[in-house]
N, CA, C and O of each residue as an XYZ file, in Angstrom:
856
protein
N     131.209     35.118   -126.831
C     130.955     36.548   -126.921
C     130.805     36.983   -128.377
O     129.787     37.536   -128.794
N     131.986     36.674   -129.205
C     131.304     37.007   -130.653
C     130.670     35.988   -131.226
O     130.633     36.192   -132.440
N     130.145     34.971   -130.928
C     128.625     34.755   -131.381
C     127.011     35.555   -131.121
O     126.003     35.734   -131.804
N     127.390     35.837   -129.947
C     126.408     36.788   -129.281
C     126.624     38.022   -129.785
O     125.692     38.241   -130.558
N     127.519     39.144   -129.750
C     127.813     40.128   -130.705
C     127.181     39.890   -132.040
O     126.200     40.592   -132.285
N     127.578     38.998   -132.981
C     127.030     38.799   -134.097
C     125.731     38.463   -134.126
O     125.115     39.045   -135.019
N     125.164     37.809   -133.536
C     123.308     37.742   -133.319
C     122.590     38.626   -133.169
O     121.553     38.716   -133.827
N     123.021     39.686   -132.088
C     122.489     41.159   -132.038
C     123.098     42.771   -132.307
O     122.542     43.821   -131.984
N     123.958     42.658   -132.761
C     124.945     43.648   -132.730
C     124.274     44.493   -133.234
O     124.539     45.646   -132.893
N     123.101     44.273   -134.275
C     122.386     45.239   -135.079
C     120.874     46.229   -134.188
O     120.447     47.380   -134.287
N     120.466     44.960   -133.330
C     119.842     45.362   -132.290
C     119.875     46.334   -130.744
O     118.990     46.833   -130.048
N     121.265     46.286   -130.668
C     121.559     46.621   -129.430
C     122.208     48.027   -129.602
O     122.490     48.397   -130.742
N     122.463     48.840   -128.516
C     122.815     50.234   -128.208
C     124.245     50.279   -128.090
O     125.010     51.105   -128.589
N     124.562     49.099   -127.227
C     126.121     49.128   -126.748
C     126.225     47.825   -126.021
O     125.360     47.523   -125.200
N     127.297     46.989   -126.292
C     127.543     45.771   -125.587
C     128.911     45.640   -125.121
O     129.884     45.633   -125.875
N     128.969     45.514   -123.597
C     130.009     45.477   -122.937
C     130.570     43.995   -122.004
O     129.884     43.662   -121.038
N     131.483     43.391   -122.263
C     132.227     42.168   -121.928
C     133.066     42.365   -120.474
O     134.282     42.552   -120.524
N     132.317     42.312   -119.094
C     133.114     43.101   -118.169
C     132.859     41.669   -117.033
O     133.078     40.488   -117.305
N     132.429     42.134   -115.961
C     132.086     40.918   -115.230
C     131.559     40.023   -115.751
O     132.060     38.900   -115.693
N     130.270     40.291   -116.481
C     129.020     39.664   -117.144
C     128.916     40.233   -118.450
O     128.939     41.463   -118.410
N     128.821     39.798   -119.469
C     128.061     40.114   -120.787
C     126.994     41.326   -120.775
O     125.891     40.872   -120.471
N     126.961     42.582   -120.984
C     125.971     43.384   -120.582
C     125.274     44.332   -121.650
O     125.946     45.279   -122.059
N     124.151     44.181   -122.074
C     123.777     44.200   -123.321
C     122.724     45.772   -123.013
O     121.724     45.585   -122.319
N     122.962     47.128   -123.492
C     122.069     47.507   -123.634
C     121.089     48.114   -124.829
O     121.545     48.800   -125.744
N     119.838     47.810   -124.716
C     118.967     47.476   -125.388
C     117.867     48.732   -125.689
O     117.973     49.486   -124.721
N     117.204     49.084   -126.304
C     115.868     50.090   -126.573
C     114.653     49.441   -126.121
O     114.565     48.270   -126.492
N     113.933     49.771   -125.596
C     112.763     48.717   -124.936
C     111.732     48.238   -126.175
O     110.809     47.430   -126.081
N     112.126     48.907   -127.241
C     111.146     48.621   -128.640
C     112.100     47.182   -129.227
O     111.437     46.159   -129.392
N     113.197     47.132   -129.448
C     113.855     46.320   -129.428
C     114.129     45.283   -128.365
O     114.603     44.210   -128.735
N     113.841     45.518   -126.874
C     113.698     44.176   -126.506
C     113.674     43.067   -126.246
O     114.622     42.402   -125.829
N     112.259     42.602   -126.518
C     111.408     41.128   -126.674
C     112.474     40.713   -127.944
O     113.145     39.732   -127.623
N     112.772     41.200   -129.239
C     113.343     40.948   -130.262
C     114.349     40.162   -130.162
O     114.488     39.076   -130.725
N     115.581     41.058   -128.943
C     116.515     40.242   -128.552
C     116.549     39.433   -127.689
O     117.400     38.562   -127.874
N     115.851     39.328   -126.619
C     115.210     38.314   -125.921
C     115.002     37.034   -126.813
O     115.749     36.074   -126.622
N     114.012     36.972   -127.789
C     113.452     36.076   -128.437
C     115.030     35.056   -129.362
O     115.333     33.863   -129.392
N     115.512     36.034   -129.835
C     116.839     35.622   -130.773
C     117.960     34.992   -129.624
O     118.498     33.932   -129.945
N     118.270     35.501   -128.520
C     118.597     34.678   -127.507
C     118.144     34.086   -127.023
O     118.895     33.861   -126.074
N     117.013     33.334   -126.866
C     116.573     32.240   -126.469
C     116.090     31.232   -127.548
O     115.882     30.086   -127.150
N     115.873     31.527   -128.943
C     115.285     30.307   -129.627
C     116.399     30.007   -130.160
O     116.337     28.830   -130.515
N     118.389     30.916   -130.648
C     118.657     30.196   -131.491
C     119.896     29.218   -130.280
O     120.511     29.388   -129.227
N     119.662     28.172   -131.357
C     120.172     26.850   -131.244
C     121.452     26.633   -130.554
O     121.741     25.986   -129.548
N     122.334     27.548   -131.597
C     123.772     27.514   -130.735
C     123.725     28.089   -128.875
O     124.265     27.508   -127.933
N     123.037     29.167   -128.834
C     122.667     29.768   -127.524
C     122.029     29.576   -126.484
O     122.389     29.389   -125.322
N     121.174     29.626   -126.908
C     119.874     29.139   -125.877
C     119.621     29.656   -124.352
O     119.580     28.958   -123.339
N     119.468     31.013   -124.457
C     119.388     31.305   -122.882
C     117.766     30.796   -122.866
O     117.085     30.803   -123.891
N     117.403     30.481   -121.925
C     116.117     29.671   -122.068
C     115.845     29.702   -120.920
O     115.254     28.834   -120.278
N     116.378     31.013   -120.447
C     115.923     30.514   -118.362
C     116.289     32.340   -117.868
O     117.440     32.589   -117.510
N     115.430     33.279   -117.890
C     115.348     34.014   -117.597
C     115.054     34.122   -115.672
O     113.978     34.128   -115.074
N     116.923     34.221   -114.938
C     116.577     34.275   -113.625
C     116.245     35.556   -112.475
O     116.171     35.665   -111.251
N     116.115     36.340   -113.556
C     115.873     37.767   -112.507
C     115.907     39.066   -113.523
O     116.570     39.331   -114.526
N     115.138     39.575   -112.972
C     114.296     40.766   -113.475
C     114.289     41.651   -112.458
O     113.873     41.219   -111.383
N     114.786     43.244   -112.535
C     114.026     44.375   -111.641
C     114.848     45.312   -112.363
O     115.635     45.281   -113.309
N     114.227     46.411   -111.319
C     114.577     47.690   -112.034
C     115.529     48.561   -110.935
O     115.623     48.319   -109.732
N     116.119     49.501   -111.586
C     116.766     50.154   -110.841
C     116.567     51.829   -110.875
O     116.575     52.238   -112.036
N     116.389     52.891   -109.868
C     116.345     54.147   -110.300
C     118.174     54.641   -109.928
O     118.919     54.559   -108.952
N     118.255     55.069   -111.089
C     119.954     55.861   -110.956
C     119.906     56.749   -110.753
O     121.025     57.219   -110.960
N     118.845     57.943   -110.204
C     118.842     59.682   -110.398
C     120.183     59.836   -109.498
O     121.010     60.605   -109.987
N     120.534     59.236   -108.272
C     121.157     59.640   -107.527
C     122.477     58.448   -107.664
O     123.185     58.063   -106.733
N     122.530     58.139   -108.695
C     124.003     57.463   -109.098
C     125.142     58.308   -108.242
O     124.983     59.519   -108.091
N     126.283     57.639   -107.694
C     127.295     57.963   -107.567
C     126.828     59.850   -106.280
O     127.646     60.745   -106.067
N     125.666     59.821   -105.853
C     126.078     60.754   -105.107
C     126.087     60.186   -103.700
O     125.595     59.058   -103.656
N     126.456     60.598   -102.698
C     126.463     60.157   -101.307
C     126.140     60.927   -100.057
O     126.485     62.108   -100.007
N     125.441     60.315    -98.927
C     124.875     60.790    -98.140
C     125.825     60.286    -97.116
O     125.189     60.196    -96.066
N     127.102     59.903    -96.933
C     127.662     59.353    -96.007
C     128.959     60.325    -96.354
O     129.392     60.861    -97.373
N     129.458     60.246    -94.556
C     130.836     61.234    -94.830
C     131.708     59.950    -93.924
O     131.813     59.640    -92.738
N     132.473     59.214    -95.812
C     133.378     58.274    -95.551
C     135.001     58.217    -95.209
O     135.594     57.260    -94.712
N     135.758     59.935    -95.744
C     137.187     59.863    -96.192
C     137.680     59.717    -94.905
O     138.674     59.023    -94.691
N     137.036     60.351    -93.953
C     137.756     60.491    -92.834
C     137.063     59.898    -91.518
O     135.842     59.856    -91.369
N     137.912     59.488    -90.673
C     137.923     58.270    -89.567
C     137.007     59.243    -88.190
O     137.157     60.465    -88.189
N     136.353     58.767    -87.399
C     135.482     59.775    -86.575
C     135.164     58.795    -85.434
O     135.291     57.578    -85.563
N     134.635     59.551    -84.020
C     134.179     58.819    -82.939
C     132.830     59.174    -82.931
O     132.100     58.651    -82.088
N     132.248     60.211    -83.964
C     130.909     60.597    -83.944
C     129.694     59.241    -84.696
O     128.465     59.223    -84.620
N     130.359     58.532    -85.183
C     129.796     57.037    -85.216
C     128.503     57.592    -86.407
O     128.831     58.076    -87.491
N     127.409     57.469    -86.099
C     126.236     57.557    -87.113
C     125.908     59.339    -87.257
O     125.149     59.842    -88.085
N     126.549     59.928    -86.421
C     126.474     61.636    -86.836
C     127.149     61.641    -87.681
O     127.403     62.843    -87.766
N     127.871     61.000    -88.707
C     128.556     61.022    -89.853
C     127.657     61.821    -90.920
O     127.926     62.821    -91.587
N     126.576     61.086    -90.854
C     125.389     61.094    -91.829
C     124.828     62.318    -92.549
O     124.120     63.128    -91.950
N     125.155     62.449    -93.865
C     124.551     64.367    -93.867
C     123.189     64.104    -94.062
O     122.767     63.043    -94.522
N     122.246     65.390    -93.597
C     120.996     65.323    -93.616
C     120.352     65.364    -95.314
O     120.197     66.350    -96.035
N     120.194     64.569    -95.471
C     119.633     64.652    -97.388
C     118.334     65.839    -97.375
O     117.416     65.954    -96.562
N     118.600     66.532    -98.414
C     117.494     67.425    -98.071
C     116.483     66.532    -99.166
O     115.296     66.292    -98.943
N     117.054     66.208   -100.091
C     115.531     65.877   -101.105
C     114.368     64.388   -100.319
O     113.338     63.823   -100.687
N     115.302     64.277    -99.103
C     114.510     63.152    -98.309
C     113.352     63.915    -97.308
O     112.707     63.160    -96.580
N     113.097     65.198    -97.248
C     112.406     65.678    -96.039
C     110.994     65.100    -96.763
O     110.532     64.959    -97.895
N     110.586     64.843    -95.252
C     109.305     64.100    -95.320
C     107.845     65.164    -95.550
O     107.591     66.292    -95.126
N     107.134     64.273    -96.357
C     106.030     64.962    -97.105
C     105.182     64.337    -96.574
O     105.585     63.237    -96.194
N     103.837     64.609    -96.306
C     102.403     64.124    -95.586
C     101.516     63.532    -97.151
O     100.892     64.256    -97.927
N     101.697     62.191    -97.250
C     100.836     61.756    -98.202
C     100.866     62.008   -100.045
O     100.120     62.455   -100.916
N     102.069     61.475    -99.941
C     102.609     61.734   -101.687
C     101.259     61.498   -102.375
O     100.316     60.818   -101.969
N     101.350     62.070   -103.285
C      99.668     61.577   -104.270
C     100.480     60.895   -105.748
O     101.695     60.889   -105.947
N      99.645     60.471   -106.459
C     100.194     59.462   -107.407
C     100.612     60.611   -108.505
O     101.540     60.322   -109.261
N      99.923     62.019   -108.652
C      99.541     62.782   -109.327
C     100.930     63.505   -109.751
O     101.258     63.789   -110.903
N     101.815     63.784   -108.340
C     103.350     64.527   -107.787
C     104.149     63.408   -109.309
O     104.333     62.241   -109.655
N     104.377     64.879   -109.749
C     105.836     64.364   -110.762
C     107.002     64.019   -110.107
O     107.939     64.817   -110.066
N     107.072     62.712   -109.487
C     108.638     62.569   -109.096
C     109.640     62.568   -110.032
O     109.522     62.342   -111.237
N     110.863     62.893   -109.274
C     111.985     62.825   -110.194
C     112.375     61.138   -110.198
O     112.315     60.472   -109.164
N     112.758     60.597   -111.451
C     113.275     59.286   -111.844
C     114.311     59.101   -113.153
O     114.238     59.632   -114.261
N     115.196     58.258   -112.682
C     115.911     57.995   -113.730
C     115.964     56.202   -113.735
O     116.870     55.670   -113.092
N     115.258     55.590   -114.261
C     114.637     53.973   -114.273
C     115.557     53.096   -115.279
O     116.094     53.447   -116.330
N     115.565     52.128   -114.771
C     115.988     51.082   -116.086
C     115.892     50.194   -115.454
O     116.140     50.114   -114.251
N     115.285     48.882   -116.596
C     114.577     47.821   -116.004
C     115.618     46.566   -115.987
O     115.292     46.293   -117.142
N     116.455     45.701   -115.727
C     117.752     45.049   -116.006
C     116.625     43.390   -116.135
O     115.630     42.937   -115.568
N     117.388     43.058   -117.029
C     116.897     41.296   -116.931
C     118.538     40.423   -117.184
O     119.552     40.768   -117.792
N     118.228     39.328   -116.492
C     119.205     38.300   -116.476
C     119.125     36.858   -116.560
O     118.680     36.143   -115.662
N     119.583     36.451   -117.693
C     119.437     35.178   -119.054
C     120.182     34.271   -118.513
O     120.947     34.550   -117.590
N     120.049     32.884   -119.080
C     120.998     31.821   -118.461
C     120.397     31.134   -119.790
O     119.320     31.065   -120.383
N     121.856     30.619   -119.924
C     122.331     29.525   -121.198
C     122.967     28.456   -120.420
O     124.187     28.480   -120.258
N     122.044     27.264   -119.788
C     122.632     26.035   -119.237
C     123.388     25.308   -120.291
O     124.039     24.341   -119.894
N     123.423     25.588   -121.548
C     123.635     24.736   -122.943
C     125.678     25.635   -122.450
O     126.757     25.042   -122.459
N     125.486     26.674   -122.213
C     126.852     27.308   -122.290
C     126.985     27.594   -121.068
O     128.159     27.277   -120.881
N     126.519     28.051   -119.904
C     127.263     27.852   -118.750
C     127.242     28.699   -118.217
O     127.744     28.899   -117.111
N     126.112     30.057   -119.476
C     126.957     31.357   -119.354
C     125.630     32.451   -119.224
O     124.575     32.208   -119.811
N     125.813     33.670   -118.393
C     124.711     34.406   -118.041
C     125.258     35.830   -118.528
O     126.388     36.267   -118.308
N     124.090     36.551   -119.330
C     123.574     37.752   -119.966
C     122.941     39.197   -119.035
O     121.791     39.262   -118.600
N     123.745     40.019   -118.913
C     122.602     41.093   -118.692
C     122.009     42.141   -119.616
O     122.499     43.003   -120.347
N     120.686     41.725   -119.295
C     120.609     43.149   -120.532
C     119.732     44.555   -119.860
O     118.719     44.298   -119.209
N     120.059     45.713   -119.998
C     119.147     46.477   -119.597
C     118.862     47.410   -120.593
O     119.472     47.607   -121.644
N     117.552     48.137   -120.011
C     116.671     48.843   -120.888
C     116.315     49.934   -120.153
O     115.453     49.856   -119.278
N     116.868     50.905   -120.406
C     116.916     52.830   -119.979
C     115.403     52.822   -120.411
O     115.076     52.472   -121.545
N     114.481     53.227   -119.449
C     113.244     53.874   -119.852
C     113.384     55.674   -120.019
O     114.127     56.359   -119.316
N     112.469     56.217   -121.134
C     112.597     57.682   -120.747
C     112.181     58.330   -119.629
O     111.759     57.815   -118.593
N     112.303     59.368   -119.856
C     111.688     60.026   -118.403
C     110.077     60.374   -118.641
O     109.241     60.302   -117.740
N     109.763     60.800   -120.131
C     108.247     60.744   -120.471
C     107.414     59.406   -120.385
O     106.210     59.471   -120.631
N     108.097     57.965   -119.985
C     107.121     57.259   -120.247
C     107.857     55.999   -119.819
O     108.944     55.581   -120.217
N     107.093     55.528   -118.993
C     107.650     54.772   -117.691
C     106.945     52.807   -118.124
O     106.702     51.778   -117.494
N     106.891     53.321   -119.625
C     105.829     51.888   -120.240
C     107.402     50.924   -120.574
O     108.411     51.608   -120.744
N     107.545     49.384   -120.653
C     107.765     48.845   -121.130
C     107.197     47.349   -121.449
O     106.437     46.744   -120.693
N     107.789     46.751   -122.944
C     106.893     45.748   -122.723
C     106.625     44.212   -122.209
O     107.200     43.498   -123.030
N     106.162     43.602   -121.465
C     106.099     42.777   -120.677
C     106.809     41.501   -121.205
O     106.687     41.565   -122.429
N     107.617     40.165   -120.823
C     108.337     39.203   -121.190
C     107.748     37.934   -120.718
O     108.207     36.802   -120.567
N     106.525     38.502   -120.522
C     106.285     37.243   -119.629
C     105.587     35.845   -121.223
O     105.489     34.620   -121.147
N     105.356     36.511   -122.077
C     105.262     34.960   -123.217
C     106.282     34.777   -123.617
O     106.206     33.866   -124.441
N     107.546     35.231   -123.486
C     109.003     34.770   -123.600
C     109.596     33.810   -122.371
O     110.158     32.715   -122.387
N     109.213     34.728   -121.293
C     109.756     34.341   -120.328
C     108.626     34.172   -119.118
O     108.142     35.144   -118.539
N     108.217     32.543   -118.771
C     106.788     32.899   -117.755
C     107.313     33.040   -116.257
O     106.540     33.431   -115.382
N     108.810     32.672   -115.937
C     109.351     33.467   -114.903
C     109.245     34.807   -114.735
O     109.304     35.073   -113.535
N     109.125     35.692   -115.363
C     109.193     37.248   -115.213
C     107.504     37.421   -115.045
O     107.177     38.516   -115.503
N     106.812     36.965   -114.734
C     105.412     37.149   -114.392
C     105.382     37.768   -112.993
O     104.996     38.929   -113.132
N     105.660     37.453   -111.496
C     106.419     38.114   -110.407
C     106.954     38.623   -110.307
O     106.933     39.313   -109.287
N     107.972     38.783   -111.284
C     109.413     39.995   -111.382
C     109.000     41.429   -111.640
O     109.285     42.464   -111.039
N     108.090     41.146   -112.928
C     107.216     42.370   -113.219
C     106.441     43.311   -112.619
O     106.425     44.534   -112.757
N     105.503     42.242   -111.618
C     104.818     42.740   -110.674
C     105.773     43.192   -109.499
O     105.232     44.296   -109.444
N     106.372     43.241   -108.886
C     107.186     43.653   -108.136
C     108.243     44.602   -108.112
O     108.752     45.209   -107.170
N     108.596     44.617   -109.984
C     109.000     46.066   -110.325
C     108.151     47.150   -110.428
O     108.403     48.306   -110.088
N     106.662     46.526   -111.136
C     105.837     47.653   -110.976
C     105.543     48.360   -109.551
O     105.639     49.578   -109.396
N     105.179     47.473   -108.547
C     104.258     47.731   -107.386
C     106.069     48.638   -106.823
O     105.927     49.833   -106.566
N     107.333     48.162   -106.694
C     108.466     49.309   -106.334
C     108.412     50.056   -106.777
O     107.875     51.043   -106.274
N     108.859     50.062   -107.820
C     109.161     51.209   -108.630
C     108.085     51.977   -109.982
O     108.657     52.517   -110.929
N     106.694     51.945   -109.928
C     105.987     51.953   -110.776
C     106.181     51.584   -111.913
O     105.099     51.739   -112.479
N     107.054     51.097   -112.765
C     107.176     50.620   -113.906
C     106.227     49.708   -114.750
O     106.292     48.481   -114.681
N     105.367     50.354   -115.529
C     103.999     49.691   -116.409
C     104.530     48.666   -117.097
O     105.437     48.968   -117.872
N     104.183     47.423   -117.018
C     104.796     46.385   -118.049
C     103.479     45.943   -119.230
O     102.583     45.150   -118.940
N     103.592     46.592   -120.486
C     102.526     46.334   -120.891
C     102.587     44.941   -121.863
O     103.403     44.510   -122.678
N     101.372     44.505   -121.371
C     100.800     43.135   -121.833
C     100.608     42.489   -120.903
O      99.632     41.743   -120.830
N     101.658     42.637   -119.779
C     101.107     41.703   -118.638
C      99.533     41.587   -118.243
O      98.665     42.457   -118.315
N      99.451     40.427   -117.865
C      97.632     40.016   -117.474
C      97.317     40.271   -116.266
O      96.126     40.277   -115.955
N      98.514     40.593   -115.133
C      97.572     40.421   -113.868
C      98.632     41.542   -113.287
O      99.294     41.150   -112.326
N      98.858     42.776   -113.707
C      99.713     43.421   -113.402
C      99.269     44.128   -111.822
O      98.353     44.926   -112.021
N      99.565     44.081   -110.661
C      98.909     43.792   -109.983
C      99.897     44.398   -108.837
O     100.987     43.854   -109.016
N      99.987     45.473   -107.521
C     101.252     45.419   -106.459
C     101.435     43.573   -105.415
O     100.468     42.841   -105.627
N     102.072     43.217   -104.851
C     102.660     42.147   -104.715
C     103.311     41.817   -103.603
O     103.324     40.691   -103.105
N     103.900     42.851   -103.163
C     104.499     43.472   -101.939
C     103.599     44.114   -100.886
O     103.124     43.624    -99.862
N     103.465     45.606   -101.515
C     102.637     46.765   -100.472
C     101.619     46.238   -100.394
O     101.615     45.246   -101.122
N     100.640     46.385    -99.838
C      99.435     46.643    -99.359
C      98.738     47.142   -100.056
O      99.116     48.065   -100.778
N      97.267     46.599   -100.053
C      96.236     47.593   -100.847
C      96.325     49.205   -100.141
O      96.482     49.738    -99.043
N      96.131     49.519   -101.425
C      95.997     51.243   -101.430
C      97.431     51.687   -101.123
O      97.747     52.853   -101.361
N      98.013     51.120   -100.785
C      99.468     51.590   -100.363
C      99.764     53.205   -101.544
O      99.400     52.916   -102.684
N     100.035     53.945   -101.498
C     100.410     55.163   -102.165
C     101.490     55.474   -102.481
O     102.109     55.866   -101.492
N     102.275     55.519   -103.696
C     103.947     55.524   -104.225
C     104.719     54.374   -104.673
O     104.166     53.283   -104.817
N     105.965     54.543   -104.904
C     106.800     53.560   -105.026
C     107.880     53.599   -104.427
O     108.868     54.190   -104.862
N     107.810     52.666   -102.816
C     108.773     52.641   -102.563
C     110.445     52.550   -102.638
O     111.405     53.023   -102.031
N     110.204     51.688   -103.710
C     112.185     52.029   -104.058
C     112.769     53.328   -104.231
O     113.681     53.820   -103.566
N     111.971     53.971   -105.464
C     111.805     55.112   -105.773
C     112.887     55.599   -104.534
O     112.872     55.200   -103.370
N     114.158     56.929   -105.367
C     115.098     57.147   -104.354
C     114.453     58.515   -103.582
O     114.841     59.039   -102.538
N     113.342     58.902   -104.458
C     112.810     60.418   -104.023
C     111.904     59.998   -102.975
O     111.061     60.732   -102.460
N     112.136     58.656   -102.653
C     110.300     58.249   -101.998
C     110.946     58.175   -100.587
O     111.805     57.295   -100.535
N     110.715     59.047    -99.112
C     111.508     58.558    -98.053
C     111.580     57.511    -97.653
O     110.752     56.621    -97.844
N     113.014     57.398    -96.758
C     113.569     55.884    -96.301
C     112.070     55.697    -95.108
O     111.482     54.678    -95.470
N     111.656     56.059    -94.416
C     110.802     56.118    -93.308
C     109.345     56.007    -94.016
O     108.279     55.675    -93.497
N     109.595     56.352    -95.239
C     107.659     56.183    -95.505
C     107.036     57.758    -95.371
O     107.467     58.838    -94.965
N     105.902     57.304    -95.889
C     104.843     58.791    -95.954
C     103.760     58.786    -94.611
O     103.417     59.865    -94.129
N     103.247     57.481    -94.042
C     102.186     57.340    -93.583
C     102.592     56.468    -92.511
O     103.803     56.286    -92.387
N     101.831     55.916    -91.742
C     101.739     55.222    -90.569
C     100.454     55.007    -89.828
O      99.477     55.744    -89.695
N     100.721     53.762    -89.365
C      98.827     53.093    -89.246
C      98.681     53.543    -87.214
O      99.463     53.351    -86.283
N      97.893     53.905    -87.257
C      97.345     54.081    -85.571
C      96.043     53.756    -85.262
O      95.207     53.505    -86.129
N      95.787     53.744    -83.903
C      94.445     52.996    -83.938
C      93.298     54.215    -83.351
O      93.520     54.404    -82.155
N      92.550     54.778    -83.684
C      91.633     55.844    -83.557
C      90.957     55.838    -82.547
O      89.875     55.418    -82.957
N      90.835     56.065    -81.243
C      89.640     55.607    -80.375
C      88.436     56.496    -80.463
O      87.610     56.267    -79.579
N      88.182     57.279    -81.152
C      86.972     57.898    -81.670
C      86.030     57.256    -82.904
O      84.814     57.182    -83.077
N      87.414     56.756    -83.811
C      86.387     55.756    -84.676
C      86.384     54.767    -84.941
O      85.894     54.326    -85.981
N      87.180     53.833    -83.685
C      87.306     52.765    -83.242
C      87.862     51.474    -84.400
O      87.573     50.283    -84.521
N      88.579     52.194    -84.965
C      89.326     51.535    -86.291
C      90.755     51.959    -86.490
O      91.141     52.954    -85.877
N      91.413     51.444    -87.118
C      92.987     51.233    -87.648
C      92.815     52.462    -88.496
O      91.904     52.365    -89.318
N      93.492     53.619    -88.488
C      93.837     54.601    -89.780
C      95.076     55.146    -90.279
O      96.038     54.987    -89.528
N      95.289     55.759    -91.381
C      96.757     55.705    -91.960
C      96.754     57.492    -91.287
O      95.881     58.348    -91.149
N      98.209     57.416    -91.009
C      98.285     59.379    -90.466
C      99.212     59.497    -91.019
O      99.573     58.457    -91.571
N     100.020     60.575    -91.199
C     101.864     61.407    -91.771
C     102.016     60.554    -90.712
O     101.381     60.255    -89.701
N     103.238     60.193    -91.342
C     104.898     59.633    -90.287
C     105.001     60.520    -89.548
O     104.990     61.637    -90.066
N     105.150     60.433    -88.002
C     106.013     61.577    -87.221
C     107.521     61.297    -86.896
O     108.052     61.810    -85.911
N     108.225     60.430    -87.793
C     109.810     60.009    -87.572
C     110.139     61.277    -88.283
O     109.480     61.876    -89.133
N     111.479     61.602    -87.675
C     112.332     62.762    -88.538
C     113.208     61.973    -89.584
O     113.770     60.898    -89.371
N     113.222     62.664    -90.692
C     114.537     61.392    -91.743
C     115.753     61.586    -91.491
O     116.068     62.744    -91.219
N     116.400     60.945    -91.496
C     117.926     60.632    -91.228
C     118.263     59.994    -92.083
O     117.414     59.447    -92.786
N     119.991     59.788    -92.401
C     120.707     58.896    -93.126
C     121.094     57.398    -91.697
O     121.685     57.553    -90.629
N     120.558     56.242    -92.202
C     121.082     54.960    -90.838
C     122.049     54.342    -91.508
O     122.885     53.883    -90.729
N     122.388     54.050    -93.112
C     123.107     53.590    -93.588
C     123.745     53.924    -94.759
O     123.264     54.414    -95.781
N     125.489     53.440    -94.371
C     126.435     54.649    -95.129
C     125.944     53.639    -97.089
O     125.507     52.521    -97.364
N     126.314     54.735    -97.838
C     126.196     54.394    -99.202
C     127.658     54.911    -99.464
O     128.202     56.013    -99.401
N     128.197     53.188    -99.898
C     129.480     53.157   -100.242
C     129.902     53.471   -101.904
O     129.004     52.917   -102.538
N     130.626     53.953   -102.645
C     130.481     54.379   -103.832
C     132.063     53.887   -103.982
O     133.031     54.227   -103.301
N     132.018     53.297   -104.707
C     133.375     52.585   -105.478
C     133.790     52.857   -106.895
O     133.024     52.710   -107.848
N     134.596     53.118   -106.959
C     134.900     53.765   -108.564
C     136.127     52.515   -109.354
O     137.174     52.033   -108.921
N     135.514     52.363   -110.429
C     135.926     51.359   -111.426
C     137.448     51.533   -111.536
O     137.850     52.692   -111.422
N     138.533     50.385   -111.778
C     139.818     51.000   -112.130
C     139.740     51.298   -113.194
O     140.691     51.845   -113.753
């Protein structure tokens, strides 16, 4: 740990020694520390195993009513209002987001695994891509982008991975409903597959447990 402290200490925002080593970082700074953890010698994380992002807007709030014991079973559930369903989000709709992109390092030389994350702002959803550091994060990227829109710039084939062509939004996204925007039916007038509004009502199906640190 204080070898690692001392390698970046000058680089980093705040570094915390808790479960995991957890490093956070400025996304301009980075690749920088990336690079310094993986080329020097004593260290060597050299194996970047996972990459994604996370939206926190709704950190620590809850849609589940846990304190108390009930026979009402899944009527527990409060109705989320910021989940009511919308007919066809457009890319254009300012969602609300609070993003950060997390990556996770491995030092087989030490035994020992790194997290580092990187708070994007809310003006600008760019960070820059790891993939000539790291050619594992080539999929990771794409799959944070195509969830959660997150631009990884430099990447070459930045590309969705998951959804479907044309697919519209980002599903992870916590503003984006659990049920979806759209739904495919089959037209017998124009004798083809077309996308319509969801007619599911939203609900809460699963409780969000919130645990608080000792």
């Amino acid at each position: 740990m204080d070898k690692i402290r001392e390698l970046v200490q000058e680089l980093v925002i705040d570094c915390v020694d808790s479960d995991i080593i957890t490093l956070t970082v400025d996304k301009l700074k980075l690749k920088k520390v990336l690079k310094i953890l993986k080329e020097t010698k004593d260290v060597q994380f050299n194996q970047l195993t996972d990459l994604c992002a996370v939206d926190l807007i709704e950190y620590g709030k809850s849609e589940w009513e846990t304190k108390e014991t009930t026979s009402k079973g899944y009527n527990r559930g409060i109705n989320p209002q910021s989940h009511s369903r919308i007919d066809f989000v457009s890319e254009d709709v300012d969602e609300e987001y609070k993003l950060c992109v997390v990556y996770h390092i491995l030092s087989m030389n030490l035994n020992m695994r790194i997290r580092i994350k990187c708070n994007l702002p809310s003006d600008s959803l760019i960070v820059p891509s790891v993939t000539d550091i790291y050619a594992s994060a080539d999929w990771y990227e794409r799959e944070a982008y195509d969830l959660f829109g997150v631009l990884f710039e430099g990447h070459k084939d930045l590309r969705r991975i998951l959804t479907d062509y044309g697919f519209i939004g980002h599903p992870f996204r916590k503003k984006f409903p659990l049920i979806g925007n759209t739904q495919v039916t089959y037209d017998p007038e124009q004798k083809k597959v077309i996308n319509v509004p969801v007619d599911i009502s939203p609900r809460t199906l699963v409780p969000k447990v919130i645990r608080k640190r000792k």
